[in-house]
N, C-alpha and C positions, 0 to 999 in steps of 0.2 A: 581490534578484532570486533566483528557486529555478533552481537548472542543469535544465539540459534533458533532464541523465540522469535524474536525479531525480526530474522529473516523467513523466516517460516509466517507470520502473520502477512510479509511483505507479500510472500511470493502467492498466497490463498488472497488476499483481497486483491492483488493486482488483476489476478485470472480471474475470480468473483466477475469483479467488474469489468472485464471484455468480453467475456464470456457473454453476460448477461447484453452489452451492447451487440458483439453479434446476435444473439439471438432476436432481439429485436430487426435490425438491419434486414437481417435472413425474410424476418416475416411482416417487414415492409415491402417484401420484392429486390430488396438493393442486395443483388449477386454481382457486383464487383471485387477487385483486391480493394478499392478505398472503404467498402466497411472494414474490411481486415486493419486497414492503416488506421481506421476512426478509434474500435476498439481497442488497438490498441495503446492509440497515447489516452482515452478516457481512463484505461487499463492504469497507467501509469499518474496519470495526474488527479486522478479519484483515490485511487490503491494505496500510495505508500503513504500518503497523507494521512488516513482513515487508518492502516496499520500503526501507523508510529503513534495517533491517536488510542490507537487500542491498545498497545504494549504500554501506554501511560498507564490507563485504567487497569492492565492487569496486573504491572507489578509498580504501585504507587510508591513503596517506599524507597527500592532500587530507584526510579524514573527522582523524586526529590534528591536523591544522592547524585548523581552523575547528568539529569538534565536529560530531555526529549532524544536528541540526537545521540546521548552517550558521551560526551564530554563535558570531564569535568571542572565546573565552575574553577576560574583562580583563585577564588576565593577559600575553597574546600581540597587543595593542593595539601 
């Protein structure tokens, strides 16, 4: 099961960052669906990276127990 931090940082930085690429797109003139398709994979390839990077930094000691993605090490079985 993914913590609720987690998903919660995922889903604010993913929107953060398309968000922010549509608005630019918008106010380059590009009204097409492919800004919509742009921001959204920057959405996605910016976003969970950057969250899974921040739920490091917020909970360090859990993130050394179980490891970036939440699994854990066989070593710590």
């Amino acid at each position: 099961m993914v913590p609720h931090l987690r998903l919660w940082l995922i889903a604010l930085w993913a929107s953060s960052v398309a968000g922010a690429v549509v608005i630019a797109g918008l106010v380059l003139g590009h009204y097409e669906w492919a800004t919509f398709l742009w921001a959204a994979v920057f959405g996605l390839l910016i976003g969970v990276p950057a969250a899974l990077l921040n739920w490091v930094r917020l909970r360090p000691n859990r993130a050394r127990q179980v490891g970036v993605l939440g699994q854990v090490p066989p070593d710590r079985t």
